[in-house]
MDAnalysis code that builds the backbone (N, CA, C; Angstrom):
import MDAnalysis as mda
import numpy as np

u = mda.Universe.empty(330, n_residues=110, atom_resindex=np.repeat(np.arange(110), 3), trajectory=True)
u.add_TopologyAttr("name", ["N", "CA", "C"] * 110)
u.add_TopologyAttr("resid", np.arange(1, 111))
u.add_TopologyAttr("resname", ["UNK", "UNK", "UNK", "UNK", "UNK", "UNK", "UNK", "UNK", "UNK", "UNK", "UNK", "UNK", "UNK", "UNK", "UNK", "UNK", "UNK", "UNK", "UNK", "UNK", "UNK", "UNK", "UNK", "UNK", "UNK", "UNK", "UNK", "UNK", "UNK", "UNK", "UNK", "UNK", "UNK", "UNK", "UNK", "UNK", "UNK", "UNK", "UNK", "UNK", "UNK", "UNK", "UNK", "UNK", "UNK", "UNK", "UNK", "UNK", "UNK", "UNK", "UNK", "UNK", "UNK", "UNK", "UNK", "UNK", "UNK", "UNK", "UNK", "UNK", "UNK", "UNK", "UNK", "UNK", "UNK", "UNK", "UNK", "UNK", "UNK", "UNK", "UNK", "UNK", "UNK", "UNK", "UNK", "UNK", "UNK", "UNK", "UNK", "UNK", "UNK", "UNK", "UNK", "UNK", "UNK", "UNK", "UNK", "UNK", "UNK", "UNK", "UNK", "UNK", "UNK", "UNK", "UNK", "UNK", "UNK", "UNK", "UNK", "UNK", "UNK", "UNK", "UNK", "UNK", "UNK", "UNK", "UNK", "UNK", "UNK", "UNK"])
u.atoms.positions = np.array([
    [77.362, 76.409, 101.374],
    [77.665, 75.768, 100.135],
    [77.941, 76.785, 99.018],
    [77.664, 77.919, 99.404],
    [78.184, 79.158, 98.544],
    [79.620, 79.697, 97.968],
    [80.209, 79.130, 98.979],
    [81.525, 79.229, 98.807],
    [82.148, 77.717, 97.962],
    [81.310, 76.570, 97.855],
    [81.548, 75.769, 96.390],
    [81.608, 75.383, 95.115],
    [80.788, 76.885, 95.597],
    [79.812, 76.797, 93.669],
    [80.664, 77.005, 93.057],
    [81.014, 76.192, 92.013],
    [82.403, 76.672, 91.017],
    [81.922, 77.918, 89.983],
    [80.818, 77.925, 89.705],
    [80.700, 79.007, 89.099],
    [80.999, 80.486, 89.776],
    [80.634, 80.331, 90.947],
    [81.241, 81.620, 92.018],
    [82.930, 81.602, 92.086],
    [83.328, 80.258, 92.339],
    [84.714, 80.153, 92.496],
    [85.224, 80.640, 91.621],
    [84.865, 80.562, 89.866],
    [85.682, 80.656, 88.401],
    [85.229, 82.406, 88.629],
    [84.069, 82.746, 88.814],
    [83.840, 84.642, 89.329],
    [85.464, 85.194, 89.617],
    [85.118, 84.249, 90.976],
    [86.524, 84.923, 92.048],
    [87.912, 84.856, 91.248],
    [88.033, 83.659, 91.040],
    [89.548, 84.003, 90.189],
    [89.503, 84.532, 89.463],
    [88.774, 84.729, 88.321],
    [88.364, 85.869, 87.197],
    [88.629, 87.255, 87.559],
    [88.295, 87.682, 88.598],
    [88.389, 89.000, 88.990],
    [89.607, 89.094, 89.764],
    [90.223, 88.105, 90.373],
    [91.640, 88.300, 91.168],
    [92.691, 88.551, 89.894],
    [92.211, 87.289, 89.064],
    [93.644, 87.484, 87.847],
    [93.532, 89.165, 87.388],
    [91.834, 89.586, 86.940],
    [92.054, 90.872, 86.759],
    [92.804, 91.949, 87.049],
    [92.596, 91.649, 88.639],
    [93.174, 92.736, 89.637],
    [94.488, 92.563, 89.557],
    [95.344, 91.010, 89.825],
    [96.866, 91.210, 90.045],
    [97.153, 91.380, 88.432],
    [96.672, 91.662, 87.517],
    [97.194, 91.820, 86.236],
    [97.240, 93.317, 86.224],
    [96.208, 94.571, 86.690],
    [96.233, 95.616, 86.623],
    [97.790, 95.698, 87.329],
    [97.825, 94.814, 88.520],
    [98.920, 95.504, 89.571],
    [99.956, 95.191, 88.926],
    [100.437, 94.611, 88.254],
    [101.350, 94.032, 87.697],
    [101.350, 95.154, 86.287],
    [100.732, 94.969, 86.221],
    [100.651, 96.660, 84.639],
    [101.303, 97.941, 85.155],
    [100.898, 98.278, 86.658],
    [100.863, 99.353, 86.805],
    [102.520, 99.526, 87.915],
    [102.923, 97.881, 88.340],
    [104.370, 98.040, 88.296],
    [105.403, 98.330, 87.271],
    [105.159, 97.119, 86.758],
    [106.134, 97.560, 85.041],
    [106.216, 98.978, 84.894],
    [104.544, 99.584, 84.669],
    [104.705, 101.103, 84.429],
    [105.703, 102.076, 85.322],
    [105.649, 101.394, 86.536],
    [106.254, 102.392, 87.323],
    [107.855, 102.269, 87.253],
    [107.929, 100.908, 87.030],
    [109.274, 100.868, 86.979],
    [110.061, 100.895, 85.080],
    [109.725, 101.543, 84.731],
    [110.074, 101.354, 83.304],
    [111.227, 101.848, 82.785],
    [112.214, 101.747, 82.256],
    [113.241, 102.712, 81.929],
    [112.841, 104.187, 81.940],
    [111.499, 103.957, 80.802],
    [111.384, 105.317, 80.524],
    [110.938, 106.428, 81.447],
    [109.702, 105.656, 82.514],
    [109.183, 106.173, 83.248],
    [109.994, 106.832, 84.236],
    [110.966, 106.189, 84.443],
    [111.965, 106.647, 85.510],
    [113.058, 107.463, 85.054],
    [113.020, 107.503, 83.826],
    [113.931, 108.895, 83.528],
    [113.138, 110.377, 82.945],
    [111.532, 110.075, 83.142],
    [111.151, 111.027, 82.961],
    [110.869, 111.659, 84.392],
    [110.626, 110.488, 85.473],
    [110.475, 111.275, 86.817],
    [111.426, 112.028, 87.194],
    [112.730, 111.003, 86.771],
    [114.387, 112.101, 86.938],
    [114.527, 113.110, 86.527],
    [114.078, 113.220, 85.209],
    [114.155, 114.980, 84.648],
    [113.164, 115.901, 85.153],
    [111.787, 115.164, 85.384],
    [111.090, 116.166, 86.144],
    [111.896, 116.693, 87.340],
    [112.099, 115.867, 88.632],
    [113.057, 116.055, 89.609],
    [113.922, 116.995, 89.306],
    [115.017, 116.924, 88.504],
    [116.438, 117.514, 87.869],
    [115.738, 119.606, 87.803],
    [114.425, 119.162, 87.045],
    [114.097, 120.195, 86.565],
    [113.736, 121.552, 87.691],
    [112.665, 120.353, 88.672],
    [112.195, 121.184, 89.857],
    [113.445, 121.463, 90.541],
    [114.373, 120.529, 90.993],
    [115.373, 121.348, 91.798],
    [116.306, 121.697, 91.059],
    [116.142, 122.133, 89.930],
    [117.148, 123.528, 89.160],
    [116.101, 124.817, 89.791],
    [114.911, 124.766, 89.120],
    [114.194, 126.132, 89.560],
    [114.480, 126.057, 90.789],
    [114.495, 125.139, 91.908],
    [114.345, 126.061, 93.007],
    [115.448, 126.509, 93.745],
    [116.902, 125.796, 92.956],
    [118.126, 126.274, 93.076],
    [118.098, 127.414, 92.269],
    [117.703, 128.142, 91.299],
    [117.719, 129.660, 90.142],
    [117.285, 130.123, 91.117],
    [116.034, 130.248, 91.477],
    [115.181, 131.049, 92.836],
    [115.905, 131.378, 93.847],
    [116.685, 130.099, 94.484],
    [117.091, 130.268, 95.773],
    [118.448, 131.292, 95.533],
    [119.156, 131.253, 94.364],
    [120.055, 131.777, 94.125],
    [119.622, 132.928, 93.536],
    [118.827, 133.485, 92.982],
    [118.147, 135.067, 92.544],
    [117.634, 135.751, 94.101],
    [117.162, 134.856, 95.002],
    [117.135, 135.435, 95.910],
    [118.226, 135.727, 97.482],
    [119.148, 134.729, 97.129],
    [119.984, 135.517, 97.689],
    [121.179, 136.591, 97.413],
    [121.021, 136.925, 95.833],
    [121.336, 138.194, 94.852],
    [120.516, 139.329, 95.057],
    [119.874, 139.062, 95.442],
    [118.272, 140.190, 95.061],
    [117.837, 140.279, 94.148],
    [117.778, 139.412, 93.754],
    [117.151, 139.389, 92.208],
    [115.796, 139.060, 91.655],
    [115.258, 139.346, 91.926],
    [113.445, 139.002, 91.410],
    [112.965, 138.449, 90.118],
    [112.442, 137.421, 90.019],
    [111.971, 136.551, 88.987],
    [110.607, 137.786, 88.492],
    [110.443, 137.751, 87.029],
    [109.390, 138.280, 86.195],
    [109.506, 137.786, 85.251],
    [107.996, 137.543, 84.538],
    [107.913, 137.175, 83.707],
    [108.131, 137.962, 82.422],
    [108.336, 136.729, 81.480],
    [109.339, 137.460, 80.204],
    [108.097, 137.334, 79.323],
    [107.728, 138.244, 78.170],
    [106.756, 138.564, 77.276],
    [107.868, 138.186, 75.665],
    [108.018, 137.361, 75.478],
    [109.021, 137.233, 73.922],
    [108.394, 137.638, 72.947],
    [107.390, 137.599, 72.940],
    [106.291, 138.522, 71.737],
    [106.934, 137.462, 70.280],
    [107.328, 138.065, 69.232],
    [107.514, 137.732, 68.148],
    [108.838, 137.168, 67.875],
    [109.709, 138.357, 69.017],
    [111.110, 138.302, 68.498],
    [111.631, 137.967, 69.814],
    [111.879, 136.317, 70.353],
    [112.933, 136.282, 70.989],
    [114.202, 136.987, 71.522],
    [114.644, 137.674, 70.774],
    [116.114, 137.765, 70.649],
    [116.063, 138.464, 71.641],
    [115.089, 139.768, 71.306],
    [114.696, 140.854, 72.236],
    [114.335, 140.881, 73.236],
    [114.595, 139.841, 73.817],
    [114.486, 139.439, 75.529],
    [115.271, 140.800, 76.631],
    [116.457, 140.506, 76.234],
    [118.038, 141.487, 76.700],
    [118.053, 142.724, 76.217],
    [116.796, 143.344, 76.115],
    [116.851, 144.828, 74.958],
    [117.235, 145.896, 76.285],
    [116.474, 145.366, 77.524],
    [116.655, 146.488, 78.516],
    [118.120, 146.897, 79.227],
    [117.736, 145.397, 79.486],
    [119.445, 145.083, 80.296],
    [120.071, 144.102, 79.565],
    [121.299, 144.107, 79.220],
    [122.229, 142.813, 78.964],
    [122.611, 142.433, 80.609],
    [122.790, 140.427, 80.869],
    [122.565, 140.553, 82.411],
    [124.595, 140.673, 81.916],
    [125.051, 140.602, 83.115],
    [126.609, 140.594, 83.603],
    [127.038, 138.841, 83.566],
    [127.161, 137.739, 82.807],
    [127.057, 136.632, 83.076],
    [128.851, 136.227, 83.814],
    [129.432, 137.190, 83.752],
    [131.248, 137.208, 83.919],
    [131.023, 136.430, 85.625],
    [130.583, 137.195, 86.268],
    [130.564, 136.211, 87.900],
    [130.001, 135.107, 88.243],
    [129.275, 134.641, 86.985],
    [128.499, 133.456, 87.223],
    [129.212, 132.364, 86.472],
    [129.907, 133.155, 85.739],
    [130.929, 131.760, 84.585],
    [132.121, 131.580, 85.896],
    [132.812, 132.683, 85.963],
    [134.062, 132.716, 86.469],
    [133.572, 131.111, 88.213],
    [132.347, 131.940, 88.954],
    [132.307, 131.099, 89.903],
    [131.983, 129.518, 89.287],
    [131.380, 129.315, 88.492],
    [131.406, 127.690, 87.861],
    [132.867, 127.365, 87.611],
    [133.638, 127.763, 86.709],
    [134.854, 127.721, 86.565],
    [135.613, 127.506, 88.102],
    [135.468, 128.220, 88.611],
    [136.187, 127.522, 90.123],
    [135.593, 126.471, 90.377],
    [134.393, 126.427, 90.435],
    [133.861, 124.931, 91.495],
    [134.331, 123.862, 90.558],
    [134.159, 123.920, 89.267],
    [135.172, 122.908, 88.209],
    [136.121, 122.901, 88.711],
    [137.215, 123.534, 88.865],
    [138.488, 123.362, 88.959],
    [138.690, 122.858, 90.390],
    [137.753, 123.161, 91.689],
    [138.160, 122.603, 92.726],
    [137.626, 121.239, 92.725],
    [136.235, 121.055, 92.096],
    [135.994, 119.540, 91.691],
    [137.299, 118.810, 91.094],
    [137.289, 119.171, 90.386],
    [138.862, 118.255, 89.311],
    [139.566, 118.276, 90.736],
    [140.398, 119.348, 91.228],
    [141.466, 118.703, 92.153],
    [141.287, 117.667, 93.136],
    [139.899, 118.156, 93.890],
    [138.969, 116.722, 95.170],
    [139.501, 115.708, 94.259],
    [139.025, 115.486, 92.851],
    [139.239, 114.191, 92.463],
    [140.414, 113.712, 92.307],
    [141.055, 114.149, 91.830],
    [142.965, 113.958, 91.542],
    [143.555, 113.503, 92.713],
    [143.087, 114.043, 93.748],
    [143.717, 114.254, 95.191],
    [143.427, 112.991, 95.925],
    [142.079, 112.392, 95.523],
    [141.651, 110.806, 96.312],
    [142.114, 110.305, 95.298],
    [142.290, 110.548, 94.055],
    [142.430, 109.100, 93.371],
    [144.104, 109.458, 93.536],
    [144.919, 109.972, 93.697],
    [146.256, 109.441, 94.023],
    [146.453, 109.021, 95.621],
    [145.601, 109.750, 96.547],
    [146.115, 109.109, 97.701],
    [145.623, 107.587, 97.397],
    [144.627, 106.942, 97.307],
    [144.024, 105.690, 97.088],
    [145.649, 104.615, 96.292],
    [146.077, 105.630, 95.431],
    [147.153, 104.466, 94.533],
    [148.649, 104.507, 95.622],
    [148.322, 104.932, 96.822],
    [149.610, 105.027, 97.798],
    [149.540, 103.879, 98.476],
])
């Protein structure tokens, strides 16, 4: 007869509404505009570093840490880096991007 007692019964739903209300809080949260464009930039962010990395290391290039002290600027005091091979190669992959695209979107209008 334990399982009639309405006062036990009004318990139980009391604590279910609780629970599917948390779950229901903690969907919204997950799915939120915002939430999901901050997971994206986190994402975006981690696989930039580990594309810089992967690409310093197949340069030889070794990551260290930078000390900016007071004066920013003075980052580049030792070395200025060479940025000419790193523009020039973006500049191609632009330009071969643009053509891929030109190239389907006219075969498509044939």
């Amino acid at each position: 007869m334990a399982d009639t007692d309405p006062d036990e019964l009004e318990r139980r739903i009391a604590r279910t509404r609780a629970e599917l209300a948390q779950t229901v809080d903690a969907i919204a949260d997950r799915v939120s505009p915002k939430r999901v464009a901050e997971r994206t930039v986190a994402d975006v962010k981690s696989r930039a570093g580990h594309f810089v990395a992967s690409v310093g290391d197949a340069l030889g290039v070794t990551a260290r840490p930078v000390d900016y002290g007071d004066k920013p600027e003075g980052v580049w005091e030792d070395e200025q880096p060479n940025l000419a091979p790193v523009l020039i190669g973006v500049g191609a992959v632009l330009v071969v991007g643009a053509a891929i695209v030109l190239f389907r979107r006219r075969r498509r209008r044939r």
